[in-house]
LOROMAR-530822 format. One record per residue (C-alpha): x, y, z negated; residue in one letter. Coordinates in steps of 0.05 Angstrom, whole numbers, plus 32768, in hexadecimal, padded with zeros to 4 digits. Layout:
N
XYZa/...
# end
This chain:
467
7D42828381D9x/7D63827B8191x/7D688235819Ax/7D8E823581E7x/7DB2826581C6x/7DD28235818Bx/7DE1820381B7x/7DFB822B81E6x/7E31823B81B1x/7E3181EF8196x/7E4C81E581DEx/7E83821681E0x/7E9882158194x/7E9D81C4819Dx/7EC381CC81DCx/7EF081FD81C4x/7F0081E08187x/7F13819F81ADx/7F5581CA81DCx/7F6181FC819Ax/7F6081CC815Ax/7FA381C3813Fx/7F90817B8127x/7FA081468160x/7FC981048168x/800881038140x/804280F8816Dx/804380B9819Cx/8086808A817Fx/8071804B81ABx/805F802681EDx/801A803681DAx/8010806C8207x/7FCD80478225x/7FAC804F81E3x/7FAB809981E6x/7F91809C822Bx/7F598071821Bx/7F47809881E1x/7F5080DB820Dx/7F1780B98247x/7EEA80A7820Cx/7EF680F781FCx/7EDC81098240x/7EA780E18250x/7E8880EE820Cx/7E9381368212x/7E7C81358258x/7E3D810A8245x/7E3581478205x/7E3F818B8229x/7E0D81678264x/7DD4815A8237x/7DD3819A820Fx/7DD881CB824Ex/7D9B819A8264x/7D7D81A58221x/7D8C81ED822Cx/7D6781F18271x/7D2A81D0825Cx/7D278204821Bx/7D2982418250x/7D0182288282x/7CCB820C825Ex/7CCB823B8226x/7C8082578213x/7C628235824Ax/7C14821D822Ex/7C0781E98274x/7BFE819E825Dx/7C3481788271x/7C36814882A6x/7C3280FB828Fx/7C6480D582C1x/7C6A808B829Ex/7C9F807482E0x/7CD580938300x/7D008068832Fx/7D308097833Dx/7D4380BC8302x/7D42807982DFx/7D74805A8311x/7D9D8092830Cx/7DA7809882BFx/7DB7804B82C5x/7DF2805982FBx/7E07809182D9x/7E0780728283x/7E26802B82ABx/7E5A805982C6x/7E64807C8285x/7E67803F825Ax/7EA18028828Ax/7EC9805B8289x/7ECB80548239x/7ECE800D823Bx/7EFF7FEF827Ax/7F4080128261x/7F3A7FF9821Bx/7F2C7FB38236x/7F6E7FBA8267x/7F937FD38224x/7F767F9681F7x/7F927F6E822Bx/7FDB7F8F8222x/7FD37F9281DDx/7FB87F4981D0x/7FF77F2F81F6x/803F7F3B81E0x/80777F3B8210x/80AA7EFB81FEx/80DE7F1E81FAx/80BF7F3681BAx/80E07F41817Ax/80B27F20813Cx/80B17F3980F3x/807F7F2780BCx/805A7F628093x/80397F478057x/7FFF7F6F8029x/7FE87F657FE9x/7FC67F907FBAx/7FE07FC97FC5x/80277FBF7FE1x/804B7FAE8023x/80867F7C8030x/80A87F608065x/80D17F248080x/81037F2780C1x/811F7EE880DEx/81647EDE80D1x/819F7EBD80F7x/81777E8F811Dx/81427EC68134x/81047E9E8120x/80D77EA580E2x/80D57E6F80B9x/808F7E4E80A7x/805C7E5F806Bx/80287E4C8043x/80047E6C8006x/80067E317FDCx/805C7E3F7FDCx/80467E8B7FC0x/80697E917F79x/80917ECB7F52x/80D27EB47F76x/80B97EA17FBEx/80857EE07FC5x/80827ED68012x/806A7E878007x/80A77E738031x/80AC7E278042x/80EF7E148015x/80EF7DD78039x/80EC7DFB808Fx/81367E05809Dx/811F7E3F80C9x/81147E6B808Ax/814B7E5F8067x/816E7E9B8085x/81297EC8808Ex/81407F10806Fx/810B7F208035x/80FD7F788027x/80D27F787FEBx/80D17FC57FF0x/80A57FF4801Ex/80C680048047x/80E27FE08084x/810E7FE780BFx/810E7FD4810Ex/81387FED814Ex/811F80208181x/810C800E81C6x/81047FC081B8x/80C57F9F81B7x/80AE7F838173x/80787F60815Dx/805E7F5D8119x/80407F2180F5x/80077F2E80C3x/7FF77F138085x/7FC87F268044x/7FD67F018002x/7F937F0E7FEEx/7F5F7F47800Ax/7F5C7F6A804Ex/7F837F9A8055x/7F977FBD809Ex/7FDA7FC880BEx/7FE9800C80D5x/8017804280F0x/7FF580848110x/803580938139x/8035804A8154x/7FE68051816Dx/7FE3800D8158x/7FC27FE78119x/7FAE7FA98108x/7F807F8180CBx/7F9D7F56809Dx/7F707F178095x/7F807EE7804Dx/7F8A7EA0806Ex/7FA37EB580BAx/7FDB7ED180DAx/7FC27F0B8108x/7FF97F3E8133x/80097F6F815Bx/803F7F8C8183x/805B7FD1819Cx/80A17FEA81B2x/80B78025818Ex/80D9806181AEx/80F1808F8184x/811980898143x/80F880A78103x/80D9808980C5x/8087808C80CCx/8058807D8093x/8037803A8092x/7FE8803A8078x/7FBC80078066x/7F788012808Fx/7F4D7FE68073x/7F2A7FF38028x/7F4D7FC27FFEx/7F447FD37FB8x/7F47800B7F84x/7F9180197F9Ax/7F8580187FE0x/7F9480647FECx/7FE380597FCCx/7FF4801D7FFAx/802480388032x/8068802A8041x/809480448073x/80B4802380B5x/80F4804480C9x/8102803F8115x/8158803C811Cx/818780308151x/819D7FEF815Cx/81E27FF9813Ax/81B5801A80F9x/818B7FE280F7x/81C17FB180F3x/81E27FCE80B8x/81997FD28092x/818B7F8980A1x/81D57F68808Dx/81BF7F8E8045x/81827F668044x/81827F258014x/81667EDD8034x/81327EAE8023x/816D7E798009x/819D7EB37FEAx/815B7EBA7FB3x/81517E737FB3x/81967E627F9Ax/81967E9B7F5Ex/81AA7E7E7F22x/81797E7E7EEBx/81837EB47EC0x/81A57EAB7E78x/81797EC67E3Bx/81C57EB97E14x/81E97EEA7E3Ex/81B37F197E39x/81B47F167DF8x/81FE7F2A7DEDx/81E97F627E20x/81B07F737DFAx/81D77F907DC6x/81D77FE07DDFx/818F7FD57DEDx/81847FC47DA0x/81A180037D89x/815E80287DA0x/812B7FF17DA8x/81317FCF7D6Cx/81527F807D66x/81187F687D78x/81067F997DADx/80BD7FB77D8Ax/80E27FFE7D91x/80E7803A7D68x/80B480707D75x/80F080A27D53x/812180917D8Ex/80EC80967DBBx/80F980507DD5x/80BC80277DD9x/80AD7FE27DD1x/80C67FB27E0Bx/80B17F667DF8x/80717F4D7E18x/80857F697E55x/808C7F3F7E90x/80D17F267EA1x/80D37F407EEEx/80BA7F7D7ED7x/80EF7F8E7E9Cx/81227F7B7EDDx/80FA7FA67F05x/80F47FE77EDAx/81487FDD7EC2x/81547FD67F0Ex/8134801C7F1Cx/815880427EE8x/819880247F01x/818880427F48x/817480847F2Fx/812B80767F44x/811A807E7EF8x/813380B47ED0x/814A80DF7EFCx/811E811B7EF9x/813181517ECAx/80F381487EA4x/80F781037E94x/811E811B7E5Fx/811980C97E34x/811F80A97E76x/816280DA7E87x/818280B77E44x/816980737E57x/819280777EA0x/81D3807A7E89x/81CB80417E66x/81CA80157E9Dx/821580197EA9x/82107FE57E78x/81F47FB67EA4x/82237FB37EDFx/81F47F917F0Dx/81BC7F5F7F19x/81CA7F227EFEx/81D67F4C7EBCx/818B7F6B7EC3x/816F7F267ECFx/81987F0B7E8Dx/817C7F497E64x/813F7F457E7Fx/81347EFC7E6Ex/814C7F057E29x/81177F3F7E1Ax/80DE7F197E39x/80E57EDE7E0Cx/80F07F087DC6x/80AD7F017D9Ex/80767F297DA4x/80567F537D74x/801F7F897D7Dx/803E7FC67D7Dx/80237FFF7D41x/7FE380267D5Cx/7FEA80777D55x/7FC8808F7D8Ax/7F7B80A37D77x/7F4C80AE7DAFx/7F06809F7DC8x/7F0180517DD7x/7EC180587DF5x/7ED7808D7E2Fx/7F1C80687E34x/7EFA802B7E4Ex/7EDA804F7E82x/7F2080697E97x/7F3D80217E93x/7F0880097EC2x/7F3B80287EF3x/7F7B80097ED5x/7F677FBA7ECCx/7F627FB37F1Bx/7FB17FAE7F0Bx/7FBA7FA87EC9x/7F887F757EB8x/7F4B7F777E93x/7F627F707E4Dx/7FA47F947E5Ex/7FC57F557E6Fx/7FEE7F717EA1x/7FEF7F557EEBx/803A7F407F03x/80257F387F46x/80117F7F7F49x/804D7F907F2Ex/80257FA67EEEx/803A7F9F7EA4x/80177F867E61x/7FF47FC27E3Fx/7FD97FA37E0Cx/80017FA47DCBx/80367FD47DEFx/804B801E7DC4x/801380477DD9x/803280817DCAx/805F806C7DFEx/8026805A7E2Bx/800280A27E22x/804980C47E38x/805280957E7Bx/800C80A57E8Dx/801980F57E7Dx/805A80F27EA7x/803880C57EE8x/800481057EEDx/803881367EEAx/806E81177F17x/809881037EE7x/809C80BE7EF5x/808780997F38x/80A280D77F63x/80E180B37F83x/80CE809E7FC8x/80E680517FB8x/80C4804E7F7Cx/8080802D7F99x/805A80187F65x/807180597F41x/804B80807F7Ax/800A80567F7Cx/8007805B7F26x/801680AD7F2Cx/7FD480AD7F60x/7FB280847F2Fx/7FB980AA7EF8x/7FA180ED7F20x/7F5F80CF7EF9x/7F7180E47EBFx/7F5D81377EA7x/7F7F813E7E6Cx/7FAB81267E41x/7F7181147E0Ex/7F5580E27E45x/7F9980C67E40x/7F9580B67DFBx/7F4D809D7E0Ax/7F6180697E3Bx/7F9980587E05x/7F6480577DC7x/7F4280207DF2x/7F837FF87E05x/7F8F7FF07DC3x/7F4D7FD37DB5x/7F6C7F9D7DE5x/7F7D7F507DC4x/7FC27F547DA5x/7FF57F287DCCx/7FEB7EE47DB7x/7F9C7EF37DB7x/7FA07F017DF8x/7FCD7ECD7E0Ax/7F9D7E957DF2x/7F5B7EBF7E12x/7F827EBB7E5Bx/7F8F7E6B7E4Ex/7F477E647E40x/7F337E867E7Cx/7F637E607EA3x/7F457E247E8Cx/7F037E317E94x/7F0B7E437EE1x/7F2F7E047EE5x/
# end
């Protein structure tokens, strides 16, 4: 009696649960209307199929309960076997016909389609939008390099005008169809929008899609669905529905394919002549000075000098109260009226000499390198640095500096601002860290790391040898 009792109450508490739970679909933003009704059937005919066969198991508890009579042996039984096959066929129907009729939809975008390329890599999103001409131009990974990250054909007219966003976050009108293009640079990763009801995987070497027309205007988070690496859980990105007069005015901002192409090369000379307010707190040859708390900036990558200078110009860096070294280092960028005078500084920096920076942090090497087991999916195994990851040289950097960058990612100091991505995924990453002693741990066993030129020549050997 117990027992017809608990399920009994497994019954009801599972049904009611299902009409009172406040956790359902988010809001529908697309065609994809289909998709939740096919989910919905699968709802019922499961949940028909599950209160069904515990009332039976129910039944057979009460009426056969403390019965002692053998039971009866029947090895066939036509009818009962005919109709659980009718009934199951049925079943399995039900769940599987309206997902087939959606594939169909799904699988075949209408012409009319709008097309725009989303491209992953480890653990970031970017996109591409045709230009002028409405048509994407062609690609191929073996044109992927630090100025042509989308692997653009220079030599297809067709993408000569293709708008490049290298940020997040991404635009498209309401109420017109559009289809996007998919492509990995290197792992799967998976396409998706909860509000769209749509997703998609990312496969290294193909071009997969999928399309949907989007119906109301909003900005929705974008996830990757598909485990992709240590940093998996910080790529998103956001796609921000507009009206067709919004979107306009976003995409005339956007730069094309030939506006980066014809950059001139930046001039280490001019830097240098802007370089001269910089010196004043980073020393003439830019190893730093612990006492101005202005750490050492040679032996970091040249895109990623640009990158950081470019973020305290916006007020993406240095902006929160608390950042109380980065709030001195914003104003400085009034110095530096605008990009081609980052690019000059930049290049300038990146080619001074480097020299290991002094070691005053003391920690445990030994625990540190379990931490940094975490940190060289980005940063490289001998702290390298990664630029396609968007991930600086540790090794031979201030570590003091380093210890107060990874104290500020935990606490929000740094990597808050909504467009400062890889500031986001490094303040998740460094969640890892308990204390501030693990910090100077991790730090203890960067600096066990080659010094710069060691390092240099152990990277050229490696590149050899897989050669």
């Amino acid at each position: 009696m117990l027992l017809a009792v608990v399920l009994l109450l497994l019954v009801v508490g599972t049904v009611a649960f299902h009409f009172l739970s406040p956790w359902w679909f988010t809001p529908l933003a697309s065609n994809w209307g289909t998709i939740d009704l096919t989910i919905l059937i699968t709802f019922w005919v499961t949940g028909v199929v599950f209160i069904a066969v515990n009332l039976f198991l129910i039944y057979c508890v009460l009426k056969f309960r403390n019965r002692t009579e053998r039971a009866d042996y029947e090895p066939e039984n036509t009818k009962l076997e005919v109709g659980l096959t009718v009934i199951t066929a049925i079943g399995v129907a039900a769940m599987l016909a309206p997902g087939l009729f959606v594939w169909g939809q799904f699988i075949d975008p209408p012409d009319e389609a709008w097309e725009l390329e989303a491209l992953g890599q480890q653990w970031r999103w970017m996109y591409r939008l045709p230009g002028e001409d409405g048509e994407l131009g062609t690609t191929d990974p073996g044109f992927i390099s630090a100025d042509n990250p989308f692997g653009i054909n220079p030599h297809d007219e067709r993408g000569q005008d293709d708008l490049l966003v290298s940020s997040s976050e991404v635009h498209i009108p309401v109420d017109r169809p559009v289809t996007f293009l998919l492509r990995s640079k290197d792992v799967l990763h998976n396409f998706a929008v909860a509000q769209f009801r749509v997703k998609m995987d990312l496969v290294p070497g193909l071009v997969t899609y999928m399309w949907l027309t989007p119906t109301e205007t909003g900005t929705y988070d974008i996830l990757c669905e598909e485990l992709c690496g240590v940093g998996h859980f910080a790529m998103r990105g956001r796609v921000v529905v507009d009206s067709q007069e919004d979107f306009d005015a976003w995409s005339a901002q956007q730069v094309t394919f030939a506006e980066t192409q014809a950059l001139p090369p930046p001039d280490p000379t001019i830097g240098q002549a802007l370089y001269g307010t910089c010196m004043a707190c980073h020393g003439v040859d830019g190893s730093g000075v612990e006492q101005l708390n202005a750490p050492k900036i040679t032996g970091l990558d040249e895109a990623y000098i640009a990158h950081q200078l470019t973020n305290f110009k916006k007020g993406i860096r240095g902006a929160n109260e608390e950042d109380k070294y980065g709030q001195t280092m914003a104003p400085m960028m009034a110095l530096l009226p605008d990009d081609a005078s980052i690019r000059h500084v930049s290049a300038y920096v990146a080619g001074l000499p480097d020299e290991q920076a002094a070691t005053t942090i003391e920690g445990d090497a030994e625990m540190g390198k379990r931490y940094y087991v975490t940190c060289e999916q980005c940063h490289g195994d001998i702290g390298q640095g990664i630029p396609a990851m968007g991930a600086p040289r540790l090794s031979g950097q201030s570590d003091w500096y380093l210890v107060r960058q990874l104290f500020n990612f935990k606490h929000g100091i740094r990597g808050a601002h909504p467009d400062d991505l890889y500031g986001f995924q490094m303040g998740a990453m460094a969640r890892i860290f308990r204390d501030q002693q693990s910090m100077f741990d991790v730090v203890a066993y960067i600096n066990t790391m080659p010094s710069p030129a060691e390092g240099e020549n152990q990277i050229a050997s490696l590149e050899l040898n897989q050669e």
